[in-house]
Backbone as a chain_set.jsonl record, in Angstrom:
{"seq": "XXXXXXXXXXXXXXXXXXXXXXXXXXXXXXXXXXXXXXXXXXXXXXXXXXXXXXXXXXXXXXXXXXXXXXXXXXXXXXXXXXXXXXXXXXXXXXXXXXXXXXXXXXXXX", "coords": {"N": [[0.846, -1.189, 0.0], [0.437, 2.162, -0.346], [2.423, 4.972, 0.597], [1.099, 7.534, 2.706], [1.334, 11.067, 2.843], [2.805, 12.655, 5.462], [1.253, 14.402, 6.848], [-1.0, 14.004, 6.38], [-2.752, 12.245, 7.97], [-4.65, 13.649, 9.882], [-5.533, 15.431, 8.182], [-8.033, 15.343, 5.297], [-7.273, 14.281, 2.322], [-6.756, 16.509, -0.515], [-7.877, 16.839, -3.461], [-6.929, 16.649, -7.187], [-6.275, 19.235, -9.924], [-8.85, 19.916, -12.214], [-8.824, 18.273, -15.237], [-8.642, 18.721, -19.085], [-5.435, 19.578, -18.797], [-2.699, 21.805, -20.073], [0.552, 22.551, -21.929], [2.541, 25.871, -22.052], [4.443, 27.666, -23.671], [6.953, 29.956, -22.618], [8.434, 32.7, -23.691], [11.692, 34.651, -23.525], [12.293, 38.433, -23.967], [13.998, 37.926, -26.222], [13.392, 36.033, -28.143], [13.655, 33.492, -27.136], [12.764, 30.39, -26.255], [12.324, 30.458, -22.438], [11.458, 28.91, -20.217], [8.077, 27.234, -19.3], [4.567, 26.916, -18.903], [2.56, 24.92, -16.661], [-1.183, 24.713, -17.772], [-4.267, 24.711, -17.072], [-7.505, 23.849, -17.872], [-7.985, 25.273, -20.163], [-5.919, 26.389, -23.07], [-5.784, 28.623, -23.073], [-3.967, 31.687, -21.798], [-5.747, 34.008, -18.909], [-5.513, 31.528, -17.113], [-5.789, 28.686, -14.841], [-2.748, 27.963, -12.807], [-1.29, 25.591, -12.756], [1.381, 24.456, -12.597], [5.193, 25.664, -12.88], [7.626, 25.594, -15.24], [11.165, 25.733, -15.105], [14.711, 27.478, -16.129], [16.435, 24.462, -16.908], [17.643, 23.037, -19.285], [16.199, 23.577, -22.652], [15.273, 21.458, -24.379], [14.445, 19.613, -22.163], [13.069, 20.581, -20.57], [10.88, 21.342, -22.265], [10.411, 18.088, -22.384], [10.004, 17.394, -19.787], [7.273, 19.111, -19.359], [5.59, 18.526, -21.221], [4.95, 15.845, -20.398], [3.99, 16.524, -17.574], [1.584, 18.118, -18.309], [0.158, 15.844, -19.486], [-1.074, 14.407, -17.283], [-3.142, 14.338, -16.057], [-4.508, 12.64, -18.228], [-3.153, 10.082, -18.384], [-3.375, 9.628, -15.527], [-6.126, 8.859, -15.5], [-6.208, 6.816, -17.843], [-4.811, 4.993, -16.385], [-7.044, 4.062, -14.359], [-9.004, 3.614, -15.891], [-7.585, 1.378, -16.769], [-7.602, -0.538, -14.349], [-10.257, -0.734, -14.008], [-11.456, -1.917, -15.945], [-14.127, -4.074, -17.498], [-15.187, -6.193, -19.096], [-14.092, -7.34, -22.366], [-14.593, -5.43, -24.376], [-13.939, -3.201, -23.084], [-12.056, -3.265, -22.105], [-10.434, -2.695, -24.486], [-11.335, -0.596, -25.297], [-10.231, 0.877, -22.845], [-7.447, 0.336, -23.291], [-6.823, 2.013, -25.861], [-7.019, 4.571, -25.02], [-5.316, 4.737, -22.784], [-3.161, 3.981, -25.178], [-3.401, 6.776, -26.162], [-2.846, 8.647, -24.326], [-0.185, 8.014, -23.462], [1.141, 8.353, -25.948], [0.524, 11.295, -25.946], [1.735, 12.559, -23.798], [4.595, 11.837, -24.475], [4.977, 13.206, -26.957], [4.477, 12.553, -29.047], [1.828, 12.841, -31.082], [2.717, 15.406, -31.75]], "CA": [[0.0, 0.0, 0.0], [1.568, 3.192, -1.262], [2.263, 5.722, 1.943], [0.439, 8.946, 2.912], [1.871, 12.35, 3.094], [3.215, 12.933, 6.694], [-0.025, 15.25, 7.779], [-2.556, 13.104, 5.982], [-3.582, 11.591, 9.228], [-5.497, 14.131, 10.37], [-6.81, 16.591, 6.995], [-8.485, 14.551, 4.282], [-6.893, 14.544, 1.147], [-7.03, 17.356, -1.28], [-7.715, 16.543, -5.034], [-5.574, 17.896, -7.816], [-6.751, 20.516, -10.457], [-9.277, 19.1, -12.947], [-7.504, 18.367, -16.383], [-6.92, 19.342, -19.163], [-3.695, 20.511, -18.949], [-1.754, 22.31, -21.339], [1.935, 23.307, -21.468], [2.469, 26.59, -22.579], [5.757, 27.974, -23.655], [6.673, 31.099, -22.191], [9.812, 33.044, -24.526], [11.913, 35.723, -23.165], [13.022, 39.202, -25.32], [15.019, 37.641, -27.522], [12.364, 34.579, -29.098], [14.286, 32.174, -26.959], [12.079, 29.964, -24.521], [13.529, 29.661, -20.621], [10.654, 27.939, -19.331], [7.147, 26.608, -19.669], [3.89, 26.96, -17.196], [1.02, 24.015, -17.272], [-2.159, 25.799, -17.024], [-5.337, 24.067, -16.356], [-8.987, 23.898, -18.435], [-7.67, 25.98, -21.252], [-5.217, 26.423, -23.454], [-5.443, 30.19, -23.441], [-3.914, 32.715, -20.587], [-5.21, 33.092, -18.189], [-5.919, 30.514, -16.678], [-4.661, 27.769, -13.385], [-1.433, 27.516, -13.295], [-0.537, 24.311, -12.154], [3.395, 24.292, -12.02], [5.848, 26.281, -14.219], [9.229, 24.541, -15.235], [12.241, 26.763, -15.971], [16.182, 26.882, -15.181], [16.809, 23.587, -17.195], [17.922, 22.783, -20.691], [14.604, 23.852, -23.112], [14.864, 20.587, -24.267], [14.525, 18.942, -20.818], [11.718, 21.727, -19.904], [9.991, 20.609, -23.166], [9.578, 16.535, -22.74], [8.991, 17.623, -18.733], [6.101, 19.858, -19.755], [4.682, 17.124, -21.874], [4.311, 14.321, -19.258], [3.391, 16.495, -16.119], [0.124, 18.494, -18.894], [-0.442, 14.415, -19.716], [-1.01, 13.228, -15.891], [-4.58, 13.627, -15.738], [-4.786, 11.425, -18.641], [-2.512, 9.417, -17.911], [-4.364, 8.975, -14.639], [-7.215, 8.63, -15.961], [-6.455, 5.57, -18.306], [-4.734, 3.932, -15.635], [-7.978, 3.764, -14.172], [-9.866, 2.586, -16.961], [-7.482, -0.332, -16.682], [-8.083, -1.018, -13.397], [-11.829, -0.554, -13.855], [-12.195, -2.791, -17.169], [-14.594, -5.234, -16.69], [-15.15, -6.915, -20.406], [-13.279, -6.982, -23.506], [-14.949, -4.11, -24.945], [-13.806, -1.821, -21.911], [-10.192, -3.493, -21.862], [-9.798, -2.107, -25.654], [-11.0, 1.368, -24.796], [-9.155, 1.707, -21.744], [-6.068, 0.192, -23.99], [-6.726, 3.044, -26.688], [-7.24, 5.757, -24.015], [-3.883, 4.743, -22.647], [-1.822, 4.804, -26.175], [-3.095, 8.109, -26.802], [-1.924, 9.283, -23.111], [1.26, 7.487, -23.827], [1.329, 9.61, -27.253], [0.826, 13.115, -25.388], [3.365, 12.391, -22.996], [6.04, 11.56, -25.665], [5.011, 14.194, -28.272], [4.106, 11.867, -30.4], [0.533, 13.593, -31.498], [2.287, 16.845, -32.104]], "C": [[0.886, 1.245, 0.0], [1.268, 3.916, 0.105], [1.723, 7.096, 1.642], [1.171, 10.165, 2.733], [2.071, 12.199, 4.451], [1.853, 13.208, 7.363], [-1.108, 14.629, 7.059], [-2.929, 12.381, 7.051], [-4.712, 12.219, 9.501], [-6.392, 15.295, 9.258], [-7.154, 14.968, 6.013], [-7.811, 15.356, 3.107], [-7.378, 15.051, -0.153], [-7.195, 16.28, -3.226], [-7.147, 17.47, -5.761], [-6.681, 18.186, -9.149], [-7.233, 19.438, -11.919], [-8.214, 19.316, -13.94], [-8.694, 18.747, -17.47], [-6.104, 19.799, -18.705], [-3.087, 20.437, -20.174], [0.328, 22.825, -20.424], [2.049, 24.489, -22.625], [3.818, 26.591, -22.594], [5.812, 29.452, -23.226], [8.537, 31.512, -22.447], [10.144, 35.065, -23.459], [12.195, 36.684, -24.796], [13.258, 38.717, -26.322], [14.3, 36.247, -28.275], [13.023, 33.332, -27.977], [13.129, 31.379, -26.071], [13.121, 29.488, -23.418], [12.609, 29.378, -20.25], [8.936, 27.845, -19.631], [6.015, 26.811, -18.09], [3.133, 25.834, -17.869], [0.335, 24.739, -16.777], [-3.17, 24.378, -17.471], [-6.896, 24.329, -17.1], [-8.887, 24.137, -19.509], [-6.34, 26.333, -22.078], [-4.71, 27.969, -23.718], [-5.009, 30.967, -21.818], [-5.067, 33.54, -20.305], [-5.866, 31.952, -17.683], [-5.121, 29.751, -15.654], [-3.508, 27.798, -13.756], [-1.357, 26.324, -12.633], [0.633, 23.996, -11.298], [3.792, 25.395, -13.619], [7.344, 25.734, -13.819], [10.57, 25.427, -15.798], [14.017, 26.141, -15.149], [16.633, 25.424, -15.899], [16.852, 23.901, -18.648], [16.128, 23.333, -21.683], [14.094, 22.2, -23.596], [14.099, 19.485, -23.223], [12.931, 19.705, -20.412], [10.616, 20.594, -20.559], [9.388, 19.328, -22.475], [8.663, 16.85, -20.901], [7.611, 18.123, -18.694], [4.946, 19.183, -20.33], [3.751, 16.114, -20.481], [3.972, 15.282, -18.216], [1.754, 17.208, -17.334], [-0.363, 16.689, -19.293], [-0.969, 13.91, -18.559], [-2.337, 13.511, -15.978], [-5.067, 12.359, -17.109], [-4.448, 10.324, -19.006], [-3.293, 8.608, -16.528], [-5.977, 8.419, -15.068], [-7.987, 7.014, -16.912], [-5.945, 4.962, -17.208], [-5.914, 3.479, -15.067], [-8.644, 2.851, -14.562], [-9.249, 1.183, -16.961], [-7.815, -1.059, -15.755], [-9.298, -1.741, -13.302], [-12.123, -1.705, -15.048], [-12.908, -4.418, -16.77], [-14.829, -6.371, -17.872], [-14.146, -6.935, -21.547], [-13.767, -5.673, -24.275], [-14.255, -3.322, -23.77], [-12.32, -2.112, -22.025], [-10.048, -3.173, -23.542], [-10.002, -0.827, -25.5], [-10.256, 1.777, -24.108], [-7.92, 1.647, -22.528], [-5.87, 1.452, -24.638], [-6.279, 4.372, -25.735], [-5.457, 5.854, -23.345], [-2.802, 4.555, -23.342], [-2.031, 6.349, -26.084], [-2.766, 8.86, -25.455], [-0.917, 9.201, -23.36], [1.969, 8.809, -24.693], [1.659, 11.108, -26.534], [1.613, 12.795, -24.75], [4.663, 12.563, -23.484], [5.808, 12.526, -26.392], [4.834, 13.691, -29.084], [3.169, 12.0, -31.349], [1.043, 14.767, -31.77], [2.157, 17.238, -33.605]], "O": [[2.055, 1.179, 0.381], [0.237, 3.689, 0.737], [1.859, 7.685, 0.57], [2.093, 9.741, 2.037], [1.282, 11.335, 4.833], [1.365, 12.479, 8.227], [-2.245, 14.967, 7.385], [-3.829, 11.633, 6.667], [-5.779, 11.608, 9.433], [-7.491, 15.815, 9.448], [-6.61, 13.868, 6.113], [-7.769, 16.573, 2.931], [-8.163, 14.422, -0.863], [-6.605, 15.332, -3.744], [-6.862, 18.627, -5.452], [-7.693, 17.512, -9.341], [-6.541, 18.604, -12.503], [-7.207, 20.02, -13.869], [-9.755, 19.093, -16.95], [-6.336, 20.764, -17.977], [-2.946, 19.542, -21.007], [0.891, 23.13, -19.373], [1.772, 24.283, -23.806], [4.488, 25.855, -21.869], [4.831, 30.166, -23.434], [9.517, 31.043, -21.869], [9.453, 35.996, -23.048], [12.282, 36.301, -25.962], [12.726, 39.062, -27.377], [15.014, 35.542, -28.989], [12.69, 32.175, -28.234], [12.664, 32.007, -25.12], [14.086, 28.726, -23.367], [12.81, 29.764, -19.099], [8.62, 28.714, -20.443], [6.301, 26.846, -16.893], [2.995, 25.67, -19.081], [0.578, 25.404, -15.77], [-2.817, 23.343, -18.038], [-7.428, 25.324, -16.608], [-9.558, 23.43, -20.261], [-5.501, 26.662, -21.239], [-3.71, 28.395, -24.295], [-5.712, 30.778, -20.825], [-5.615, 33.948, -21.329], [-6.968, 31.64, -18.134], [-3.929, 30.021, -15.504], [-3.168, 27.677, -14.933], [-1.423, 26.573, -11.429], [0.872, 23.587, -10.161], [3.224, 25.709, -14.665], [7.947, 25.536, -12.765], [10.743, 25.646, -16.997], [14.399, 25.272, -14.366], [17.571, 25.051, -15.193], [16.235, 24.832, -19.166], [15.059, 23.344, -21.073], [12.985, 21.727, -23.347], [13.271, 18.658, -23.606], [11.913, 19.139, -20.014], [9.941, 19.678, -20.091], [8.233, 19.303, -22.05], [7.469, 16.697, -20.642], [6.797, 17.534, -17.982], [3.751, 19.241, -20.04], [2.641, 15.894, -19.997], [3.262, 14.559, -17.517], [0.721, 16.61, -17.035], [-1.587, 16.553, -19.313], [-1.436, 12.783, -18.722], [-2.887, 12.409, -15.964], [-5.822, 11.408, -16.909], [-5.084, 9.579, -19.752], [-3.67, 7.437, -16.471], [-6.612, 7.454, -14.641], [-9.069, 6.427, -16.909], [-6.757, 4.115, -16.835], [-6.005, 2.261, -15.215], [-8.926, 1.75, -14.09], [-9.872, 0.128, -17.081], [-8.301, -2.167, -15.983], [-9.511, -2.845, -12.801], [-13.156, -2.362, -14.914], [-12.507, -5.397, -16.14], [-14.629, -7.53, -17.507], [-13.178, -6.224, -21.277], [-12.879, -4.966, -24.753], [-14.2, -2.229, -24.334], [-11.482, -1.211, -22.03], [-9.009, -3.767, -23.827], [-9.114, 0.024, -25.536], [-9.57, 2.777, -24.32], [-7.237, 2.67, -22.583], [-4.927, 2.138, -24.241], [-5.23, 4.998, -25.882], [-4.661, 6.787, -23.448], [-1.677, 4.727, -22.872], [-1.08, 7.12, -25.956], [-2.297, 9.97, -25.707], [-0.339, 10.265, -23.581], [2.77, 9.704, -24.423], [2.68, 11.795, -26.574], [2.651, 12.699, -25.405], [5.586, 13.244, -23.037], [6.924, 12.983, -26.637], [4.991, 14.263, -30.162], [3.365, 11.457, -32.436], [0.178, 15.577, -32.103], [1.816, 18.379, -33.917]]}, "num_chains": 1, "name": "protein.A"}
């Protein structure tokens, strides 16, 4: 069984920020990008921020940016696998979790 947070004994555990998520790029002066925010419902500012990723390689930002705007559906198929109760449901959930896979990797862009 996977462990709690320290202070989860006594609050009940928060849920995290519906999804979508997007990763935006966010360029200084000069066209370059130094870092990336995920925002939350929409793909347009403004909107939640989530997290913002900077200070690392752009490449590195990039694939990070990918997989943390993928985790709700990412979570989401894991689920579905969990949850599949026929063969029809264990090919959707399958699908549901390439094309998570896909956003994660960049493979849909």
């Amino acid at each position: 069984m996977p462990q709690k947070w320290p202070n989860m004994k006594t609050q009940e555990k928060a849920g995290h920020t519906k999804g979508p998520w997007f990763e935006v790029q966010l360029r200084d002066g000069f066209d370059k990008c130094n870092s990336y925010k995920i925002i939350a419902g929409s793909n347009r500012m403004p909107a939640p921020i989530v997290c913002e990723l900077r200070d690392v390689d752009n490449l590195t930002n990039e694939a990070n940016a990918r997989l943390i705007a993928a985790a709700p559906e990412l979570l989401e198929a894991a689920k579905a696998m969990r949850d599949q109760r026929n063969r029809e449901e264990k090919v959707e959930a399958w699908e549901k979790l390439l094309a998570a896979i896909d956003r994660a990797e960049g493979s849909n862009d």
